[in-house]
TORLUMLO-46616 format. One record per residue: residue number from 0; residue in three letters; x, y, z of N, C-alpha, C in turn. Coordinates in steps of 0.001 Angstrom, whole numbers. Layout:
// TORLUMLO-46616
VEXFI   n res    n_c1    n_c2    n_c3   ca_c1   ca_c2   ca_c3    c_c1    c_c2    c_c3
VEXFI NUM ALA       X       Y       Z       X       Y       Z       X       Y       Z
...
// end
This chain:
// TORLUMLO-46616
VEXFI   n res    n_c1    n_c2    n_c3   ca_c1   ca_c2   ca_c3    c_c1    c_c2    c_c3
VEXFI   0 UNK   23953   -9972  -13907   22895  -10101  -12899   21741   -9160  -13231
VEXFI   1 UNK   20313   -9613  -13245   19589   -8703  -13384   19352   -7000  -12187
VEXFI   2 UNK   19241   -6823  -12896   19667   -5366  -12290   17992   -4815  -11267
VEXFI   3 UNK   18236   -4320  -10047   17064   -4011   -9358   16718   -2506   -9592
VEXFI   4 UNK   15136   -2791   -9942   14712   -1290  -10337   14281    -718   -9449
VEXFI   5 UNK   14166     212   -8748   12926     930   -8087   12312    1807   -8497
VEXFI   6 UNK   10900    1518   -8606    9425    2431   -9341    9162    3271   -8141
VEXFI   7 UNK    9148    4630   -8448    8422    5243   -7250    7842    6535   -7869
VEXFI   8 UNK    6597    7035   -7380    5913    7961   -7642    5668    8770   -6807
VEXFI   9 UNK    6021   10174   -7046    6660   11723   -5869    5528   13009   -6651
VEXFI  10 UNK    5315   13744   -5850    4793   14897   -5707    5918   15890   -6071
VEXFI  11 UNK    7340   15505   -5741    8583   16466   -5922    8928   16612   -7435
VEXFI  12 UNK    9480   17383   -7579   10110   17398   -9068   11290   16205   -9071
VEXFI  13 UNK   12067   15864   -9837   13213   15032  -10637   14350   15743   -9414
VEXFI  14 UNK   14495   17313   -9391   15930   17672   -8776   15370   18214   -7169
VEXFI  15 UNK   14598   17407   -6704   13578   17731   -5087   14591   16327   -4748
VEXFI  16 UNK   13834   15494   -5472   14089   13739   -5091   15135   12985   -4118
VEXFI  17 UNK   16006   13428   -4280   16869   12841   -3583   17761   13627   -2421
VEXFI  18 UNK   16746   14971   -1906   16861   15401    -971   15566   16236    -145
VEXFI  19 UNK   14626   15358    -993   13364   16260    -553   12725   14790     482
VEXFI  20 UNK   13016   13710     -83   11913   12978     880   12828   11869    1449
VEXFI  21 UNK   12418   10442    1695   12903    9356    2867   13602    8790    1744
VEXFI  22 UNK   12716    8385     641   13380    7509    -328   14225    7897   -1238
VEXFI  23 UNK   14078    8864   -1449   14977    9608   -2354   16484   10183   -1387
VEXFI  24 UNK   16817   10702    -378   17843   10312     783   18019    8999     507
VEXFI  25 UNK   17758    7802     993   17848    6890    1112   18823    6296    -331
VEXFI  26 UNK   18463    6320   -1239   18445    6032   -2560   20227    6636   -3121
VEXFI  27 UNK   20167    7704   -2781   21454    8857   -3051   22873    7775   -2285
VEXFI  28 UNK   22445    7347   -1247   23742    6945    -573   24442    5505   -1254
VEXFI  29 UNK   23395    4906   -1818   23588    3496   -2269   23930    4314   -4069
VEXFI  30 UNK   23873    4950   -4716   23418    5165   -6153   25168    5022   -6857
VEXFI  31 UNK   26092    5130   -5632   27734    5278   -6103   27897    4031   -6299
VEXFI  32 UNK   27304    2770   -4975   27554    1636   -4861   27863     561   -5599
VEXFI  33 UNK   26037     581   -5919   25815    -837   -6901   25877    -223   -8514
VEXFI  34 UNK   26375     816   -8910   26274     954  -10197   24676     811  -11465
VEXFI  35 UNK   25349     -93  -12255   24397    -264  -13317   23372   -1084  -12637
VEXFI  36 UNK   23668   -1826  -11752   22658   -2783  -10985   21522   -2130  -10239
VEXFI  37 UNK   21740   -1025   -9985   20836    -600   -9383   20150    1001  -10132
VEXFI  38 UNK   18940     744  -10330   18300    1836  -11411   16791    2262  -10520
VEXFI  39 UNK   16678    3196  -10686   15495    3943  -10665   14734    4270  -11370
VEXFI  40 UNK   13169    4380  -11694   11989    4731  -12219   11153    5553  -11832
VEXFI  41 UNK   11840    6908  -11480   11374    7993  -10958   10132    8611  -11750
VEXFI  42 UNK    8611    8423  -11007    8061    9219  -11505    7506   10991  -11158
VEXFI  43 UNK    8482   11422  -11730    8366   13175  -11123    7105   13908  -10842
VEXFI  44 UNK    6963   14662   -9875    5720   15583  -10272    4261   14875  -10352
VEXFI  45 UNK    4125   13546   -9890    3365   12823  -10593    2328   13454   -9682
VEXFI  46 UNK     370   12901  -10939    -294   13796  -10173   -1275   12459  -10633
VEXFI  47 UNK    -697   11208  -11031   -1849    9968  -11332   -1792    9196  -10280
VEXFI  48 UNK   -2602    7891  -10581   -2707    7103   -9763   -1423    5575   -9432
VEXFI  49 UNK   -1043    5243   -7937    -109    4439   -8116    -286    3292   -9734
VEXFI  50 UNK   -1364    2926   -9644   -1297    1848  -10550    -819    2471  -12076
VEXFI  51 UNK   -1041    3485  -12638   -1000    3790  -13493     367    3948  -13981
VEXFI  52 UNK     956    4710  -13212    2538    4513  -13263    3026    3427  -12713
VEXFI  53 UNK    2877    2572  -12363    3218     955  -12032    3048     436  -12955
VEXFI  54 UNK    2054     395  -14100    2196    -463  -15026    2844    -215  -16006
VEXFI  55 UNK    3191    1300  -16181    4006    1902  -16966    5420    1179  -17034
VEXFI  56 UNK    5976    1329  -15486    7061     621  -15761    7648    -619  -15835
VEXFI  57 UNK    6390   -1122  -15738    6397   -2684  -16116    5906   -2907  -17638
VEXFI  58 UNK    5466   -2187  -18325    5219   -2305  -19830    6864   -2105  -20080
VEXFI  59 UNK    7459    -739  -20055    8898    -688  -19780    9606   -1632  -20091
VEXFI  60 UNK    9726   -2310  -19147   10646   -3706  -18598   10530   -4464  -19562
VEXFI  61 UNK    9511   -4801  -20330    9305   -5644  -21135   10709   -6430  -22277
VEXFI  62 UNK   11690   -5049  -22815   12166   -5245  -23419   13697   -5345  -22238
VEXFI  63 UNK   13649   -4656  -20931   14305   -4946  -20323   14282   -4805  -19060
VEXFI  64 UNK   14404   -6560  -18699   13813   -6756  -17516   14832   -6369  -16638
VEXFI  65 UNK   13863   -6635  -15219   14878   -6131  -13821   13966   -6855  -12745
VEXFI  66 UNK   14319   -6548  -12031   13805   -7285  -10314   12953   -5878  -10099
VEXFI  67 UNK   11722   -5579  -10176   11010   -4090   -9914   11107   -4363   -8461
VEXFI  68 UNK   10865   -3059   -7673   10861   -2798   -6129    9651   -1704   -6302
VEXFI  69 UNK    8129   -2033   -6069    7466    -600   -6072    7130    -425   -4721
VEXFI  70 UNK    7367    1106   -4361    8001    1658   -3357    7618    3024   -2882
VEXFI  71 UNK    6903    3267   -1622    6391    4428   -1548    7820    5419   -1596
VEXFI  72 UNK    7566    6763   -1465    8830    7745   -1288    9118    8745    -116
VEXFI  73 UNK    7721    8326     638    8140    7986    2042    8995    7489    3352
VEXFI  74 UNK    9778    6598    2348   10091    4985    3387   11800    5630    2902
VEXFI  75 UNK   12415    5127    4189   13767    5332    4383   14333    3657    4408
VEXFI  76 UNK   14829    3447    3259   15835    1917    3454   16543    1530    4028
VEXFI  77 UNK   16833    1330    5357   17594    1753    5875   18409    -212    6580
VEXFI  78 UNK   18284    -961    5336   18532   -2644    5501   20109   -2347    4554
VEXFI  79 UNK   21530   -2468    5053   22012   -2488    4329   22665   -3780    3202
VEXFI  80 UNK   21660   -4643    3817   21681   -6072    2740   21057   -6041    2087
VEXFI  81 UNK   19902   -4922    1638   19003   -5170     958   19182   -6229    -744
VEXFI  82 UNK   20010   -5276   -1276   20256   -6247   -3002   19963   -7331   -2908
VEXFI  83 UNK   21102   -8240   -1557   21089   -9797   -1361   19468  -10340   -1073
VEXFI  84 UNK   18904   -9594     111   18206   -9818     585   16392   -9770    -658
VEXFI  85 UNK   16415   -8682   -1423   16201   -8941   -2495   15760  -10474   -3631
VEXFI  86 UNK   17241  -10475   -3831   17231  -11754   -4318   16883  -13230   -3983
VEXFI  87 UNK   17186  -13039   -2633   16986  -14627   -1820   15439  -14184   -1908
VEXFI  88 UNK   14388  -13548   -1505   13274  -13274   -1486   12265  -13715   -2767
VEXFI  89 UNK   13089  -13293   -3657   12726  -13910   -5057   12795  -15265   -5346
VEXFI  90 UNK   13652  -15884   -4421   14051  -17447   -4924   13182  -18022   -4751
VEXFI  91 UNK   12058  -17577   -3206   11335  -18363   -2435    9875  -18051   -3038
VEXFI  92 UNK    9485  -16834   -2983    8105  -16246   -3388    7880  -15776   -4606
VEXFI  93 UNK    6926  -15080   -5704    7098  -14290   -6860    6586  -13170   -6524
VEXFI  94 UNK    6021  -12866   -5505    5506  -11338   -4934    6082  -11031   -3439
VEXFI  95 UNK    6985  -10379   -3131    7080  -10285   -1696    6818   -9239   -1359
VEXFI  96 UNK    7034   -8669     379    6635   -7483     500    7304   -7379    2203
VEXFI  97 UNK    6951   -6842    2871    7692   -6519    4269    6344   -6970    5515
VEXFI  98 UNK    5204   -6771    5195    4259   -6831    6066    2936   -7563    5576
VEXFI  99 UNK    1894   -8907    6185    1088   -8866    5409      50  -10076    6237
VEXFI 100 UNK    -552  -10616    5805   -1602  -11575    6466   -2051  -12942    5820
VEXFI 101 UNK   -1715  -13976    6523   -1949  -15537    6091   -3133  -15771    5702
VEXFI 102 UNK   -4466  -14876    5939   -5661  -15300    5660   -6324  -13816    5424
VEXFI 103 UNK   -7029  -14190    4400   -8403  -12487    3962   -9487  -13525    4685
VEXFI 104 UNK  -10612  -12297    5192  -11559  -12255    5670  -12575  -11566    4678
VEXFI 105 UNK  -14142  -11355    5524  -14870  -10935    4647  -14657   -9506    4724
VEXFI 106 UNK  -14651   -8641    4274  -14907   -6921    4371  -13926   -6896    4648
VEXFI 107 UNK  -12570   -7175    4681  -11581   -6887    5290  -10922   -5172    4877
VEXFI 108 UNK  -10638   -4694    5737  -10259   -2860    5972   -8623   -3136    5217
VEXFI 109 UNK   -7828   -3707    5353   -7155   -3542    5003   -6466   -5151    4688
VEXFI 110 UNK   -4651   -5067    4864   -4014   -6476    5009   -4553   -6910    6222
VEXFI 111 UNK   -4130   -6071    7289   -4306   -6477    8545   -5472   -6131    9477
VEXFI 112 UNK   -6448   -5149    9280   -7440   -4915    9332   -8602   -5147    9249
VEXFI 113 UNK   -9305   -5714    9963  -10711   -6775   10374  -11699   -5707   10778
VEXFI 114 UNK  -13093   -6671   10420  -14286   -6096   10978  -14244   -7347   11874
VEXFI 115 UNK  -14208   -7299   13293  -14523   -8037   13864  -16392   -8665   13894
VEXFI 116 UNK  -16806   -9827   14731  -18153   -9673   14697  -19453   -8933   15961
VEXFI 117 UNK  -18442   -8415   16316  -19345   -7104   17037  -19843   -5653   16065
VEXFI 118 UNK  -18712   -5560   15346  -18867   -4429   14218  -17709   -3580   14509
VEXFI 119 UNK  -16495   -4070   15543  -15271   -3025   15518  -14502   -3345   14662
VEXFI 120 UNK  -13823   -2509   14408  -12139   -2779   13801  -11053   -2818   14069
VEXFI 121 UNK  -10396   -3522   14287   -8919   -3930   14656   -7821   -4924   14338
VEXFI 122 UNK   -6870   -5298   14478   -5745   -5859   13785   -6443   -6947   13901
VEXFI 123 UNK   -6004   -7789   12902   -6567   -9314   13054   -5779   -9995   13634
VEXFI 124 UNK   -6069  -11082   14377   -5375  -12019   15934   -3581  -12350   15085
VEXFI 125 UNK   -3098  -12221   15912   -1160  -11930   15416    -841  -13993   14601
VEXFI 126 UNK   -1699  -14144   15214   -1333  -15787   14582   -1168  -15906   13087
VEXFI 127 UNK   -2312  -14752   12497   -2615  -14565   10783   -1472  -13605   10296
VEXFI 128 UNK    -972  -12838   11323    -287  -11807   10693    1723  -11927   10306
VEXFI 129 UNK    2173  -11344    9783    3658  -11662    9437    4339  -10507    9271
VEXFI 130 UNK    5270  -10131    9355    6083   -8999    9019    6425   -8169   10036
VEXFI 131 UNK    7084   -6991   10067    7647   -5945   10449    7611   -4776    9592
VEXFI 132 UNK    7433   -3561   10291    7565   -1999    9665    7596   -1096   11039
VEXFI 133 UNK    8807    -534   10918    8757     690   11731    8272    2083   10914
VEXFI 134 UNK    7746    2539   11950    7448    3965   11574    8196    4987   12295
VEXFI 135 UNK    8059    6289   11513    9074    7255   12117    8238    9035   11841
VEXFI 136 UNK    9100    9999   11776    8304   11175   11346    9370   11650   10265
VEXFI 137 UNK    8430   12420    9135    8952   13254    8065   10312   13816    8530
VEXFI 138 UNK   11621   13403    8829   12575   13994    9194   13932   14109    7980
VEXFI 139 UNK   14730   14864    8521   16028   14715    7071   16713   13682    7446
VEXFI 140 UNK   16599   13037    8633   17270   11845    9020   16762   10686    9704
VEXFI 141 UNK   16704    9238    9380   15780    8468    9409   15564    8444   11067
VEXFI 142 UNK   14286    8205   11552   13666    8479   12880   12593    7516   13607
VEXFI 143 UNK   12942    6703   14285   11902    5791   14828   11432    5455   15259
VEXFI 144 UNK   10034    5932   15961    9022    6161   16857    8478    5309   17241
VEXFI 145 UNK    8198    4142   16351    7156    2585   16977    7885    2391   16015
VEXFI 146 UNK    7534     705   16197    7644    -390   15356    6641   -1156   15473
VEXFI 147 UNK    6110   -1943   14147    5449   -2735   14380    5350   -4119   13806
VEXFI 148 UNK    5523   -5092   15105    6025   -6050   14868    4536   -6835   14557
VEXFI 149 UNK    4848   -7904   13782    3259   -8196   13392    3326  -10128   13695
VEXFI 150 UNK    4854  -10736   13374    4793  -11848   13461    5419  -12095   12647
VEXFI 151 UNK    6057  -13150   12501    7161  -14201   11785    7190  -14003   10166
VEXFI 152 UNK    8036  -13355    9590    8528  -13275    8209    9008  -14359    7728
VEXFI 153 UNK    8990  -14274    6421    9461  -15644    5573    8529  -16608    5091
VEXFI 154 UNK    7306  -16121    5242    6000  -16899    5635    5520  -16784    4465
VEXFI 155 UNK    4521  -17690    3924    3481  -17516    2754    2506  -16644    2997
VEXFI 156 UNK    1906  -16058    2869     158  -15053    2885    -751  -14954    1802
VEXFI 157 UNK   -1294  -14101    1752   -2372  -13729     769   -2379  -12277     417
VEXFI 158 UNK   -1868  -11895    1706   -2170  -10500    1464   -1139  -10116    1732
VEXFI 159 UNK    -672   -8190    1308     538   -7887    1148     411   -6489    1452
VEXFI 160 UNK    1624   -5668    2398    1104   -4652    2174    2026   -3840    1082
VEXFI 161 UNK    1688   -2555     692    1808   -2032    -540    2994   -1280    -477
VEXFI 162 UNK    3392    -828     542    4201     389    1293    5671      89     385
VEXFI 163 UNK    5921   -1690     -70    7091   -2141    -414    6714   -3510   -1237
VEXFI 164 UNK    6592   -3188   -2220    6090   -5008   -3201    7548   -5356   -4215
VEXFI 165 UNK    7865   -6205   -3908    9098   -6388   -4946    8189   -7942   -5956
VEXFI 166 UNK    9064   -8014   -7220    8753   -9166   -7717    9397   -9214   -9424
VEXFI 167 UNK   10053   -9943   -9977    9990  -10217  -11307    9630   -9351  -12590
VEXFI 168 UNK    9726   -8498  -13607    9223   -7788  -14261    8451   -8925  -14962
VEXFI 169 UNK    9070   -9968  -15482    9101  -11164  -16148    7594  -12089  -15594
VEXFI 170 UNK    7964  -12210  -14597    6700  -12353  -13576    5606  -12127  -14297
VEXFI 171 UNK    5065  -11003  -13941    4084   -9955  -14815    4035  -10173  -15865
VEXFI 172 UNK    4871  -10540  -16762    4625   -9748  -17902    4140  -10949  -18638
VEXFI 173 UNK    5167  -12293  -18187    4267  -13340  -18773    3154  -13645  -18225
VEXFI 174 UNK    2598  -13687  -16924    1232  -14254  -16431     437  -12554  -16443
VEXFI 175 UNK     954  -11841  -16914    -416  -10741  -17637   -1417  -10205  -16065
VEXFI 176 UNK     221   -9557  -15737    -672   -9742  -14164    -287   -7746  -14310
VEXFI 177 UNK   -1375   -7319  -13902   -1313   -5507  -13931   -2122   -5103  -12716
VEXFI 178 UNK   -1891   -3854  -12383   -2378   -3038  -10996   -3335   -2771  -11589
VEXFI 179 UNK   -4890   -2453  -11096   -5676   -2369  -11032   -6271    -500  -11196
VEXFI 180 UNK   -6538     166  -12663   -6328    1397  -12075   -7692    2181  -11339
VEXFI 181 UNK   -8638    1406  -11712   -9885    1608  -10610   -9159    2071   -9052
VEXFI 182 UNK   -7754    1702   -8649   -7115    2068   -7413   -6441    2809   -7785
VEXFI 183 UNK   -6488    4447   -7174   -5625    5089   -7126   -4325    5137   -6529
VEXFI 184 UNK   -4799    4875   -5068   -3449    4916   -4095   -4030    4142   -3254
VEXFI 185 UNK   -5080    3520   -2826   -6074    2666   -1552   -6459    1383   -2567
VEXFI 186 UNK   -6100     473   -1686   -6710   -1071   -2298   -5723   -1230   -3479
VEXFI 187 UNK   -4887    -694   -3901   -4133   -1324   -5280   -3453   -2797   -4701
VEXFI 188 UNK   -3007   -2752   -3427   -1861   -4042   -2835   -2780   -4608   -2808
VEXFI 189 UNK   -3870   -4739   -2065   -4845   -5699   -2155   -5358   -6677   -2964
VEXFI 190 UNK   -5764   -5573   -4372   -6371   -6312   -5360   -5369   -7287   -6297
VEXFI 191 UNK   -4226   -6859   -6229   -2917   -7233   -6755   -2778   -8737   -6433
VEXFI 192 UNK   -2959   -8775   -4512   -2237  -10072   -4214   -3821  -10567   -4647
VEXFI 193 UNK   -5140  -10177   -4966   -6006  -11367   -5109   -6147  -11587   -6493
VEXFI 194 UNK   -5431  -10828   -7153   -4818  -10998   -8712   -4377  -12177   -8623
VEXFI 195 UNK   -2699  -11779   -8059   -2246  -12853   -8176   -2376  -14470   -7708
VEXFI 196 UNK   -2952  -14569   -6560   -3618  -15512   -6203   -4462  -16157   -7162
VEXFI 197 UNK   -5016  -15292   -7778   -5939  -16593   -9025   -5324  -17233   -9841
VEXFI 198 UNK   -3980  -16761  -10334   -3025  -17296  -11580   -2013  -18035  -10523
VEXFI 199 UNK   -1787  -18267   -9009   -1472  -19229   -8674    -238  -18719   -8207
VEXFI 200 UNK     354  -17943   -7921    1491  -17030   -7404    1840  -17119   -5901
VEXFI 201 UNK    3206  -17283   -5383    2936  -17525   -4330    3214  -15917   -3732
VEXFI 202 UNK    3076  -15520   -2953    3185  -14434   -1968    3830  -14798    -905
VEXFI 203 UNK    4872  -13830     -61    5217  -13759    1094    6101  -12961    1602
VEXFI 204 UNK    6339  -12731    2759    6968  -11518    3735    8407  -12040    3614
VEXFI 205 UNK    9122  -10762    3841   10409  -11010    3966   11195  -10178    5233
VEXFI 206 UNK   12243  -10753    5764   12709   -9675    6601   13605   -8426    6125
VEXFI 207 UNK   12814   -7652    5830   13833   -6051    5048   13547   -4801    6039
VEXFI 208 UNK   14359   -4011    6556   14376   -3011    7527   14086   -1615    6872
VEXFI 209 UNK   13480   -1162    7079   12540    -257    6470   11797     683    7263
VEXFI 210 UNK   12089    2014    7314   11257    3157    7963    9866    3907    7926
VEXFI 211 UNK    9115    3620    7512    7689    4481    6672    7329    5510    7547
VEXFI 212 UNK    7536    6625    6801    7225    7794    7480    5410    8472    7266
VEXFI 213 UNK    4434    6952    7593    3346    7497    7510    2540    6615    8132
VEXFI 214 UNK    1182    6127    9085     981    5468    9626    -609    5159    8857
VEXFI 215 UNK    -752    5647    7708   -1912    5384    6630   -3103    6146    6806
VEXFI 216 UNK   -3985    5806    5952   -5035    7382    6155   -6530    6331    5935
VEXFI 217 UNK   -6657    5653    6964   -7660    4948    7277   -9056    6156    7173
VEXFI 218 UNK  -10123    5623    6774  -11153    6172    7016  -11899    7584    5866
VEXFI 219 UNK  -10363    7913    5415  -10552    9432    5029  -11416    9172    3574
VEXFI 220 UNK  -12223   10328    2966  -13089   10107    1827  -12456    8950     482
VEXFI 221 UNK  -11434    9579     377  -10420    8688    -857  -10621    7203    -408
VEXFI 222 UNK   -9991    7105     852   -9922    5579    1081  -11626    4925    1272
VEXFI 223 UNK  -12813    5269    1687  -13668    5097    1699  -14057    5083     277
VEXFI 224 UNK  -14125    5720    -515  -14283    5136   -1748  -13532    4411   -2719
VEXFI 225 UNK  -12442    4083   -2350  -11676    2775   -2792  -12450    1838   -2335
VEXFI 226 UNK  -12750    1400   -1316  -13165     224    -286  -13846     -71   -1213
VEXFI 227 UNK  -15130    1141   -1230  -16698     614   -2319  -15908    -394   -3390
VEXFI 228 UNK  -15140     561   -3925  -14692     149   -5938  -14256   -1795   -5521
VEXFI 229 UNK  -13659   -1613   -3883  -13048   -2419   -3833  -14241   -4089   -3935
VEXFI 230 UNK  -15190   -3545   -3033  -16309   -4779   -2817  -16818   -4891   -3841
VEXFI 231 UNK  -17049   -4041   -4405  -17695   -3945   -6011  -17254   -4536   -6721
VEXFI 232 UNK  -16006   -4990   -6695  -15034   -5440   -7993  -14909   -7215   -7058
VEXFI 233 UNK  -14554   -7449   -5976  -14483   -8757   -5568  -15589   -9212   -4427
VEXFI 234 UNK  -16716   -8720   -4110  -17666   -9145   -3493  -17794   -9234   -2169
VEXFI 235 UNK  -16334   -9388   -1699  -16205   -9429     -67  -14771   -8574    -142
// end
């Protein structure tokens, strides 16, 4: 069986990891389980951008593939079907993800994030939207404060959010599909699913239970200048 990887990129060292953050906890309890099937792509210490080490380990894969999972190190796993759940996900879509939106707009702030036409911002109407993500706080034990339910998983979209992208190494590697490194850590999911969308890929949400211990950093200088790189590069 192809074996599931998870790519993740940490601020911690290699021996922090698997007791310093959500995913790395998370990760430790399953690592006896699934054996060889289940592998990690820890990037330590890292001080680049998501995409950069994302494509790394998809150049990687090349010679041996896996089911990649890229994955903040934030997020507590806390689905204990995941492997299965995994796989059936793959059968249906070639990009999935946990949270995301049936339709892009113009200027759009985020997956789910609209300029309305008054000039506010807010979630776009729940009819477009799909998925689930709870959130929680930085704790040693997974913790869950809201949830947010967005609308019906299993669904096709366009857009994806980033927090959790699974898909094919194989995928990639034949349709020559790479993260974008103009994105550091803002707009990479974005540009990805409108990547993939041009080569014809389908996208969609899945139901996977999942903690994110961060509620995103809307607004702040970094993400404001992603946005620019972002209109700059696709026009709307």
């Amino acid at each position: 069986m192809t074996p599931i990887r998870f790519v993740c990129a940490t601020r911690l060292s290699a021996a922090d990891f698997s007791t310093g953050c959500a995913l790395g906890r998370s990760l430790a309890l399953y690592q006896s389980q699934f054996g060889a099937l289940f592998q990690t792509r820890l990037f330590a210490d890292n001080a680049e951008g998501l995409p950069t080490v994302y494509n790394r380990a998809i150049d990687e894969s090349d010679n041996n593939p896996a089911l990649l999972v890229f994955i903040h190190d934030d997020v507590w796993l806390t689905d204990l079907f995941w492997p299965s759940r995994f796989h059936e996900a793959l059968k249906q879509f070639d990009l999935v993800g946990v949270a995301g939106s049936r339709r892009r707009l113009p200027g759009q702030l985020s997956w789910g994030l609209v300029r309305r036409t008054d000039g506010s911002v807010g979630w776009d109407d729940r009819e477009f939207l799909s998925g689930c993500v709870a959130h929680g706080p930085r704790t040693e034990t997974p913790v869950i404060h809201s949830v947010g339910h967005f609308g019906p998983a299993r669904v096709e979209v366009k857009l994806l959010d980033g927090v959790l992208m699974l898909t094919h190494s194989q995928t990639l590697i034949q349709r020559r599909l790479r993260f974008d490194p103009r994105f550091d850590f803002h707009f990479y999911d974005l540009d990805l699913c409108r990547q993939a969308e041009q080569i014809g890929l389908r996208m969609g949400t899945w139901d996977l239970s999942l903690i994110h211990c961060s509620e995103g950093s809307f607004q702040d200088p970094r993400w404001l200048t992603a946005y620019q790189t972002y209109l700059q590069k696709w026009g709307t």
